[in-house]
C-alpha positions in Angstrom: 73.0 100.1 113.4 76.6 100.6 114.4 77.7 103.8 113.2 79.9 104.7 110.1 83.3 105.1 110.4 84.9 107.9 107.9 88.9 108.8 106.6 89.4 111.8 104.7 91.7 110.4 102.4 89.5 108.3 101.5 87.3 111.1 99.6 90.5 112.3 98.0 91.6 109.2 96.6 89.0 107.0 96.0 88.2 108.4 92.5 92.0 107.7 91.3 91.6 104.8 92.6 88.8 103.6 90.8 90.2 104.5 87.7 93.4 102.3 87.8 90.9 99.7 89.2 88.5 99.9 86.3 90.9 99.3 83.7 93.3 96.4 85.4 89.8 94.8 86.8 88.7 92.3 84.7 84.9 91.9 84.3 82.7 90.7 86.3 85.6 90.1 89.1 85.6 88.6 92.3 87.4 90.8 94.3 88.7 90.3 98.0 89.9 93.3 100.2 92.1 93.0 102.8 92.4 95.6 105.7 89.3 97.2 104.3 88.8 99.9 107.5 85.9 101.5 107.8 84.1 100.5 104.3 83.9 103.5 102.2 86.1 102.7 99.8 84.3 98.7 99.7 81.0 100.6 99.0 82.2 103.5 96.7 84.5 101.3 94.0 81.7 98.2 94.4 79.0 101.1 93.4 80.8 102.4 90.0 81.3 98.7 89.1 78.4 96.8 89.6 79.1 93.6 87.5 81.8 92.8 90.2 81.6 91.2 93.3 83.7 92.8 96.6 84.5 90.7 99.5 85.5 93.1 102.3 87.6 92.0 105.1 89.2 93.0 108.3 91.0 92.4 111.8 89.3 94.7 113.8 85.5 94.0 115.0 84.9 98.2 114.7 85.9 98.3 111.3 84.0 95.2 110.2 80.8 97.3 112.1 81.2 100.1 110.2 81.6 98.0 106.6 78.1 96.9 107.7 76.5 100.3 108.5 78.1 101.3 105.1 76.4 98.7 103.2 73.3 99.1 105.1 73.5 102.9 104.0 74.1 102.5 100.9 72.5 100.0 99.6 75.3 98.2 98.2 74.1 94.7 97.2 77.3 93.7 95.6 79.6 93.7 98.6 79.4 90.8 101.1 79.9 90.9 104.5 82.8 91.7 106.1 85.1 88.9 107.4 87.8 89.2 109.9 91.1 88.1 108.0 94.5 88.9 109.6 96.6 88.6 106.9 100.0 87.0 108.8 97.8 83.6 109.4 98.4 80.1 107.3 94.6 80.6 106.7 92.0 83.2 106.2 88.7 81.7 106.3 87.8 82.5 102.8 89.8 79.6 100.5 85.9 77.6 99.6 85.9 81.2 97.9 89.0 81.3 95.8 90.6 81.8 93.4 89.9 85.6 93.5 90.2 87.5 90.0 91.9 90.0 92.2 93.1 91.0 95.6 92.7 94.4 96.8 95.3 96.5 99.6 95.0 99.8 100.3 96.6 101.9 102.7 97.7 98.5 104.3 101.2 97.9 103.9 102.6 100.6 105.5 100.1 101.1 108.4 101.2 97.1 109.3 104.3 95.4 110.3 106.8 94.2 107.5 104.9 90.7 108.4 101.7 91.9 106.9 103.2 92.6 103.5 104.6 88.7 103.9 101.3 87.4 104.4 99.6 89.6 102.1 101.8 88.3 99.1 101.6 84.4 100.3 97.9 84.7 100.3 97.7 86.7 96.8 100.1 84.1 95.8 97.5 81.1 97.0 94.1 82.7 96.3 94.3 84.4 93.3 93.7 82.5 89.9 96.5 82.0 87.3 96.5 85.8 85.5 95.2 87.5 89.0 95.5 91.0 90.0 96.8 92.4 93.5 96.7 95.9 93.6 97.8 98.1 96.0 98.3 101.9 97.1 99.8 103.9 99.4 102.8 105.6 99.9 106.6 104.0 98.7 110.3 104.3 98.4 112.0 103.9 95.2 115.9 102.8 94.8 115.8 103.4 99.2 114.6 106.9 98.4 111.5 108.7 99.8 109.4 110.0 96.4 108.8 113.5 98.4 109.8 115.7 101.7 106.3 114.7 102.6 106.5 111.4 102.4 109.5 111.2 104.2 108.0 113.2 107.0 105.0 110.8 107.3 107.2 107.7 107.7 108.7 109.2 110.7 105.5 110.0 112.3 104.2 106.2 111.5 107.1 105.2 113.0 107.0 107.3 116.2 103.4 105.8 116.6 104.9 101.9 116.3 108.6 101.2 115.1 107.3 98.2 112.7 105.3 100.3 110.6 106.4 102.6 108.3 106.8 103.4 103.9 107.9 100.6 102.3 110.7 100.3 98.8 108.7 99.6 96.0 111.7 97.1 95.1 111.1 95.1 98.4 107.7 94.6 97.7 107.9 93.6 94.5 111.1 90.8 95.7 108.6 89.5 98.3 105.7 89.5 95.4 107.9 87.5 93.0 108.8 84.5 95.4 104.8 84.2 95.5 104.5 83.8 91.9 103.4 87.5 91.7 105.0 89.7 88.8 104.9 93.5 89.4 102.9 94.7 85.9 103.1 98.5 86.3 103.6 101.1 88.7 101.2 103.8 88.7 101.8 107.7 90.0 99.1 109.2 92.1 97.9 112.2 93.4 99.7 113.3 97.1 102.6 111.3 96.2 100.9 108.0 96.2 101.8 104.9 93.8 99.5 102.0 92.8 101.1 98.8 92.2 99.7 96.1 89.8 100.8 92.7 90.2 100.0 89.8 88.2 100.0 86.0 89.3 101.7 84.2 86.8 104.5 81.4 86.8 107.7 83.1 86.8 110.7 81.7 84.7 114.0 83.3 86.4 
């Protein structure tokens, strides 16, 4: 078996996580995760809610090995098997799937080019069913303001690794979410200075 891949923040955060995701999940959801990385989080939040079912995905072939060796592991018989989805293309492979009850992104958006968020919120805004969810987490501006010195001090080390990555304004996101039909239903604070955003699919009337 291919071996499991492991982040650390991923045992810091995966319990908050599943919280905000327990209550804005509705039951027995079809989930699809994009950018999933090395599967602990697809295996851990699948675990606590077995009535759901969790379709993993990502672009990297390592990452999609190591989803594997974590479902192997653990036994989780509610996740599927990883797909490879880059989120920028017209299509991702999974649309005889959809609609999704809800989209799942963490730790994507600002470890991506600005194009990622684009495709991420024109396939949310084609997959999901009328009164979906797309959550996501990670690290934002608010108002063009970092939320802490720390987080300031990550976005320039993001960007010294590659100039289109870097932490996003929450008010960006949420103008890019809206031309998809996407209405931003709460902003949640997180431990390290994180945020979890909760959109919701719905018609919008300007």
């Amino acid at each position: 078996m291919p071996e499991r891949l492991r982040s650390p923040a991923t045992a810091r955060n995966r319990e908050p996580i599943l919280t905000v995701l327990q209550r804005v999940l509705p039951h027995r959801a079809r989930v699809l995760e994009l950018a999933s990385g090395a599967g602990e989080h697809a295996v851990f939040l699948a675990a606590a809610m077995p009535e759901i079912t969790w379709q993993p995905s990502d672009p990297d072939a390592d990452a999609r090995e190591s989803i594997a060796a974590w479902i192997e592991d653990e036994g989780a018989g509610n996740v599927r098997v990883a797909v490879e989805i880059d989120v920028r293309a017209e299509a991702w492979g999974v649309e005889d799937q959809a609609p999704f009850d809800a989209l799942v992104a963490i730790n994507m958006i600002h470890i991506s080019p600005w194009e990622a968020t684009l495709g991420l919120m024109r396939g949310a805004g084609r997959l999901l069913r009328d009164g979906g969810v797309l959550f996501t987490y990670g690290p934002y501006m608010r108002d063009g303001l970092h939320t802490a010195p720390s987080n300031e001090t990550f976005d320039a080390s993001l960007k010294a690794r590659d100039s289109r990555w870097g932490v996003r304004d929450v008010g960006d996101v949420t103008r890019v979410a809206r031309q998809n039909a996407l209405q931003l239903r709460e902003i949640v604070e997180m431990p390290a200075n994180n945020l979890s955003l909760v959109f919701e699919k719905r018609q919008l009337i300007e």
